[in-house]
C-alpha positions as CSV (number, residue, x, y, z in Angstrom):
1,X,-77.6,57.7,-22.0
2,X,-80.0,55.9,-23.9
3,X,-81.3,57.4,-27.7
4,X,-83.5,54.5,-28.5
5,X,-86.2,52.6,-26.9
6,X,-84.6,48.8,-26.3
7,X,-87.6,46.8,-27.0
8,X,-85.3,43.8,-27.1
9,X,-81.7,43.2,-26.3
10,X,-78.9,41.8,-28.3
11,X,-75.8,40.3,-28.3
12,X,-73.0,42.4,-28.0
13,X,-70.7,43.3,-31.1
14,X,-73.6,42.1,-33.2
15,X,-74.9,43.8,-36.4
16,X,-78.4,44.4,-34.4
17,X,-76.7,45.8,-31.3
18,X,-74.3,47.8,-33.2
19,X,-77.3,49.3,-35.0
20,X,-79.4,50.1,-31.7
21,X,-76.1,51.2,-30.1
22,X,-74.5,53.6,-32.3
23,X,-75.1,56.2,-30.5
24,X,-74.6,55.7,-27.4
25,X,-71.2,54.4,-28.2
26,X,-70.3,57.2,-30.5
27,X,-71.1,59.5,-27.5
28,X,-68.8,57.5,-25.0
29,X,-65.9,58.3,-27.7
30,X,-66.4,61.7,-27.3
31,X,-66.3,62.3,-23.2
32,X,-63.5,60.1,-23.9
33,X,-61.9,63.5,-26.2
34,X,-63.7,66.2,-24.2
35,X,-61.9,64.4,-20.9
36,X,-59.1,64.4,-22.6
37,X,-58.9,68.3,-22.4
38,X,-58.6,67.8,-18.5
39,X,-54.9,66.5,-18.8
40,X,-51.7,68.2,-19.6
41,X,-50.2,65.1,-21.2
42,X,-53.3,64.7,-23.2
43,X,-54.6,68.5,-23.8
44,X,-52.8,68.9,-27.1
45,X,-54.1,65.8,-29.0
46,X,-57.7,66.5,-27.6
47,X,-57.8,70.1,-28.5
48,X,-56.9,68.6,-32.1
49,X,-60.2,67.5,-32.7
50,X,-62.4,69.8,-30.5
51,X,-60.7,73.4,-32.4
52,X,-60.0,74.3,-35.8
53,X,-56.2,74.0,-36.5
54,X,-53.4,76.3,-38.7
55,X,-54.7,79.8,-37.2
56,X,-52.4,82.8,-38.3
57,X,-52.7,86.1,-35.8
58,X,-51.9,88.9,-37.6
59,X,-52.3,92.8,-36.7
60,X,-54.5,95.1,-38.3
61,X,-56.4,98.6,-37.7
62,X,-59.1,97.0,-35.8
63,X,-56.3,95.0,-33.4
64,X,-55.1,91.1,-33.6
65,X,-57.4,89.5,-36.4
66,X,-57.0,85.3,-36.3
67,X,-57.6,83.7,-39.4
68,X,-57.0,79.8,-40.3
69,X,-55.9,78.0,-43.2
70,X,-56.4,73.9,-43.6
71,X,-53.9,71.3,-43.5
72,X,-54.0,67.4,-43.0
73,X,-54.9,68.3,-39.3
74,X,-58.2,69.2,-40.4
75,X,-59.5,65.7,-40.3
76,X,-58.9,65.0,-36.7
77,X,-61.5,68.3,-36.2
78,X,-63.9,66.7,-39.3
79,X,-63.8,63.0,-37.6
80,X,-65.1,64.6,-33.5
81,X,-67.8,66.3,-35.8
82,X,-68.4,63.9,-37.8
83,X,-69.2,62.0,-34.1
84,X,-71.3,65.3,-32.8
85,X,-73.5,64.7,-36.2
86,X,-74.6,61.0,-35.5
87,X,-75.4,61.7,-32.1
88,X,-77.4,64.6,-33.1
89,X,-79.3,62.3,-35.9
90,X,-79.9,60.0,-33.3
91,X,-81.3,62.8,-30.9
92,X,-83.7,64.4,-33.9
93,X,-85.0,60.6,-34.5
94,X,-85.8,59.4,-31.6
95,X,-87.0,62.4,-29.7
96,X,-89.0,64.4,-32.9
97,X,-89.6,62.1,-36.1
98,X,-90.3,58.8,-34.6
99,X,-93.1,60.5,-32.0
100,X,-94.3,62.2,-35.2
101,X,-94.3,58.8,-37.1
102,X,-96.5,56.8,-34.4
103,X,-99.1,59.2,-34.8
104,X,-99.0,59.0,-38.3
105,X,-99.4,55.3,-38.9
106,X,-97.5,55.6,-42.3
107,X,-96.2,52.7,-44.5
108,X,-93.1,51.8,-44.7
109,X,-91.7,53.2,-47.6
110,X,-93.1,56.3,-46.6
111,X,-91.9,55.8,-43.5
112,X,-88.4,56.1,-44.4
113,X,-88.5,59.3,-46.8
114,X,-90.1,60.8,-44.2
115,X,-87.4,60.2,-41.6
116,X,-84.7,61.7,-44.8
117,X,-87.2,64.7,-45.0
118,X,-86.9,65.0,-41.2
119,X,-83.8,65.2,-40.8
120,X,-82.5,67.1,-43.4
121,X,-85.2,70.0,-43.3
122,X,-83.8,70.6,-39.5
123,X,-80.2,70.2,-41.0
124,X,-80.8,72.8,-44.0
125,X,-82.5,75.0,-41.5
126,X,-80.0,75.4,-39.7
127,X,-76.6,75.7,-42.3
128,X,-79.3,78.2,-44.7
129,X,-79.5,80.3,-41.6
130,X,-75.9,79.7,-40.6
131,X,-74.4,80.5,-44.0
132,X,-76.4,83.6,-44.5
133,X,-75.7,84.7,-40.9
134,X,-71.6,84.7,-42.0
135,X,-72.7,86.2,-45.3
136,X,-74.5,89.3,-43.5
137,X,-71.2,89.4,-41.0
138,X,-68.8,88.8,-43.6
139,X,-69.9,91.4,-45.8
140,X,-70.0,88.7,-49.1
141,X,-74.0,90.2,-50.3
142,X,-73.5,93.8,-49.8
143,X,-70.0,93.5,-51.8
144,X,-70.6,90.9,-54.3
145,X,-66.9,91.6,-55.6
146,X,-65.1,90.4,-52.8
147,X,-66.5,87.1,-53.6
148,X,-63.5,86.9,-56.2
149,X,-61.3,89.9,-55.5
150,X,-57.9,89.1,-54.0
151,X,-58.3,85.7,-54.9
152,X,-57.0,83.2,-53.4
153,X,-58.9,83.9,-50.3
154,X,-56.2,81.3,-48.4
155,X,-57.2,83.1,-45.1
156,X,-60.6,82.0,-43.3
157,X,-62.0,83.2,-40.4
158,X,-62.8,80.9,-37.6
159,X,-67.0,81.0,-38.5
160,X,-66.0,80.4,-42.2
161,X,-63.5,77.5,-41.4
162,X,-66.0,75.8,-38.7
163,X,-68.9,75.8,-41.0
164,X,-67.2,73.8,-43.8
165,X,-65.8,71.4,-41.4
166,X,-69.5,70.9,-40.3
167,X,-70.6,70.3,-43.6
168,X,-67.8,67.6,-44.7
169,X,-68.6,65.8,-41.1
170,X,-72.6,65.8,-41.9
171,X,-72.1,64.6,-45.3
172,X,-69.8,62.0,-44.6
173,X,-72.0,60.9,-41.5
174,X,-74.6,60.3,-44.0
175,X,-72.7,57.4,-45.2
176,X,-72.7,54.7,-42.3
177,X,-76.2,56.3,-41.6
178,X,-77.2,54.3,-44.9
179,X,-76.4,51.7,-42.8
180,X,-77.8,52.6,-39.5
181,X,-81.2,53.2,-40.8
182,X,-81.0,49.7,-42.7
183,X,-82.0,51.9,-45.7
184,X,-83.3,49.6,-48.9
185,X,-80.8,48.6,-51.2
186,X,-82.8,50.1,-54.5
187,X,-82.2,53.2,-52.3
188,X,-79.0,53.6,-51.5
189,X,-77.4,54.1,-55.1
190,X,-79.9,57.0,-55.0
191,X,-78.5,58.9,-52.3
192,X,-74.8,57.3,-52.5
193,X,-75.4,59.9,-55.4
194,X,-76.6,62.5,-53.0
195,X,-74.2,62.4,-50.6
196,X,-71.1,62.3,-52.9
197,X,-72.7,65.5,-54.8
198,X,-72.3,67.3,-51.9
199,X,-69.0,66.0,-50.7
200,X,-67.5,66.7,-53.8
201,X,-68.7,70.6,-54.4
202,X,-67.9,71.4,-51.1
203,X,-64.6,69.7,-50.7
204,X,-63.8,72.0,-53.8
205,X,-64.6,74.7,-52.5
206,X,-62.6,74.9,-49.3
207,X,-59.6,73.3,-50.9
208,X,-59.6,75.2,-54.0
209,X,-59.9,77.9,-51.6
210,X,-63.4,79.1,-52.8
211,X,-64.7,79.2,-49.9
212,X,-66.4,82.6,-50.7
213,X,-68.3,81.6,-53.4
214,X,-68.9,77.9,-52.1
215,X,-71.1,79.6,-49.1
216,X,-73.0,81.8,-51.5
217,X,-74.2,78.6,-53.5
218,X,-74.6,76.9,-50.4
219,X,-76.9,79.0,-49.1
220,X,-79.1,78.8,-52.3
221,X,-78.9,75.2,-52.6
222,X,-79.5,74.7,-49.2
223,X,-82.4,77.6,-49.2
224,X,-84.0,75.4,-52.6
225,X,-83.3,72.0,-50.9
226,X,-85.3,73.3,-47.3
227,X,-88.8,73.5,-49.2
228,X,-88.7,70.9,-51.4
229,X,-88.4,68.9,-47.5
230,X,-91.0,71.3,-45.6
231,X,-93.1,70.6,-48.5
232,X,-92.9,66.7,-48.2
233,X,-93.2,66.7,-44.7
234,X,-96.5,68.8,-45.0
235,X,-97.6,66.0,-48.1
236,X,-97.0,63.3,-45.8
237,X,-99.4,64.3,-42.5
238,X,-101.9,65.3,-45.1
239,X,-101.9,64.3,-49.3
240,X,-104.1,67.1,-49.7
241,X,-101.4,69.5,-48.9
242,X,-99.6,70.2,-52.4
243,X,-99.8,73.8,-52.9
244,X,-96.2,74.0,-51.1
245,X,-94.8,72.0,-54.0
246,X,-95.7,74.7,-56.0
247,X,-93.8,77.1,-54.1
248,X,-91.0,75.1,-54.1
249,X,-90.8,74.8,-57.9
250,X,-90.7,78.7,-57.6
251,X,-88.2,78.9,-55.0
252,X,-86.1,76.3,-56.9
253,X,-86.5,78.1,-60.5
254,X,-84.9,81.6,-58.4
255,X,-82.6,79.8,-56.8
256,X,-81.1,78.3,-60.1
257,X,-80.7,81.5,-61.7
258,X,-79.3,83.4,-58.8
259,X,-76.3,80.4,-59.4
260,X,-76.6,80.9,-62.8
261,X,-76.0,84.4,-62.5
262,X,-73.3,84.4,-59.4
263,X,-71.3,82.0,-61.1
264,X,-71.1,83.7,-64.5
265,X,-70.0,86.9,-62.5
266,X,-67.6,85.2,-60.1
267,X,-66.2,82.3,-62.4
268,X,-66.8,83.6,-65.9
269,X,-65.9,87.6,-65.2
270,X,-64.2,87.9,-61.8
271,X,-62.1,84.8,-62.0
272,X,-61.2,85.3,-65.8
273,X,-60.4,88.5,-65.4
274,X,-57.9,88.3,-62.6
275,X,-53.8,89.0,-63.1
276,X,-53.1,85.9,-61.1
277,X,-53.7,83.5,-63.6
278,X,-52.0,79.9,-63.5
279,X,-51.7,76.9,-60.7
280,X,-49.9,77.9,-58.3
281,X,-50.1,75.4,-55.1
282,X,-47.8,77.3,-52.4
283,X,-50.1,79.9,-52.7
284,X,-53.3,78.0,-52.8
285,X,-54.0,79.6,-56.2
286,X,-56.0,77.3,-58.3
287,X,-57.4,79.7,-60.9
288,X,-56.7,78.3,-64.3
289,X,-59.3,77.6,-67.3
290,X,-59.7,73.7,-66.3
291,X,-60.8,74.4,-62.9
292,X,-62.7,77.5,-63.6
């Protein structure tokens, strides 16, 4: 299986064919997991990176409800995504932006943002409709107090719990795509920036068990973040095309004071305001004036 055109061989366990190769061998390691489910002696360390762990089954009016919590076992899942994420990267280049590219004869500099356009516009696409999809099912927007009632929400349900896994293995594929992409070196403290931004507010939020919260900002982030990179895209076939800039800034302006506002309810009233105040790790309870 072959993601990019190999205009000219290299040697092997070079930089070059390491670069052109990625993933292809990235994609090797996981038939090597997904074969390991086709073992007895090998199904339970293959299933560890394939399913979210820690689920709790529980009976309620409605039947058995499963619900998951995180653990150290977590990473196993994040690192087989984390794989799924640079072959998909790979797939989106080679098969959408660099056909797109050769028709548009662009430098290289522009060249390169509009490959990061390209990629993450079909990334925030997809987790802006994701994360509103699970905050329609989940009932967060219709009850906007549930995003801090009963806090700590320590108990995830398995959409919830797979869509921040996603997230922490796209972000951190980002990383050794710096590399992959042979991204400039004024560039890269730029979006080391970037990347870490997002690895840091959501890596909060699911472990100081926000996770509520985290996917309503999220969403608007992502929602802000998704024209800004339609709007580039559109600047790039065609300079002329500039009026979507000003929709962005419109978009982004609402966007800022829906968080402004969600997190002055949910932090600043809800959390405040809640009897379980203190740190409280057994529990997962993290609500104290430092974190808040």
């Amino acid at each position: 299986m072959a993601f990019r055109r190999r205009n000219k061989s290299y040697p092997f366990f070079s930089q070059e064919f390491l670069i052109q190769n990625h993933a292809d061998i990235v994609f090797s390691l996981v038939i090597f997991i997904l074969i390991g489910l086709m073992f007895e002696a090998t199904a339970k360390t293959a299933i560890l990176f394939i399913q979210p762990q820690y689920n709790i089954t529980t009976l309620s009016q409605e039947g058995e409800v499963t619900t998951y919590q995180y653990g150290w076992k977590d990473c196993a899942t994040i690192l087989f995504y984390f794989f799924i994420t640079l072959i998909l990267h790979a797939v989106v280049q080679e098969y959408l932006l660099d056909k797109v590219n050769r028709r548009l004869h662009l430098s290289k500099s522009k060249n390169t943002k509009f490959n990061e356009s390209g990629q993450l516009c079909v990334f925030h696409l997809v987790s802006s409709v994701w994360s509103f999809y699970i905050l329609i099912t989940e009932g967060y927007l219709l009850h906007p107090s549930s995003l801090w009632e009963n806090y700590p929400h320590t108990h995830l349900r398995f959409q919830v719990k797979l869509f921040y896994l996603t997230q922490l293995a796209y972000w951190l594929h980002a990383l050794p795509e710096l590399y992959f992409q042979k991204v400039r070196k004024e560039e890269i403290p730029r979006q080391l920036q970037y990347i870490s931004l997002y690895l840091l507010h959501i890596s909060a939020a699911y472990l100081l068990n926000l996770s509520r919260v985290g996917l309503v900002l999220v969403f608007l982030q992502y929602v802000s973040e998704l024209g800004f990179h339609i709007a580039r895209l559109l600047y790039f076939t065609d300079e002329s095309h500039q009026k979507m800039f000003d929709l962005w800034a419109v978009s982004f302006v609402f966007t800022r004071m829906a968080t402004l506002t969600l997190m002055f309810l949910a932090v600043g009233f809800g959390l405040a305001r809640a009897e379980n105040q203190g740190l409280d790790l057994e529990m997962g309870n993290f609500n104290t004036v430092l974190i808040r």
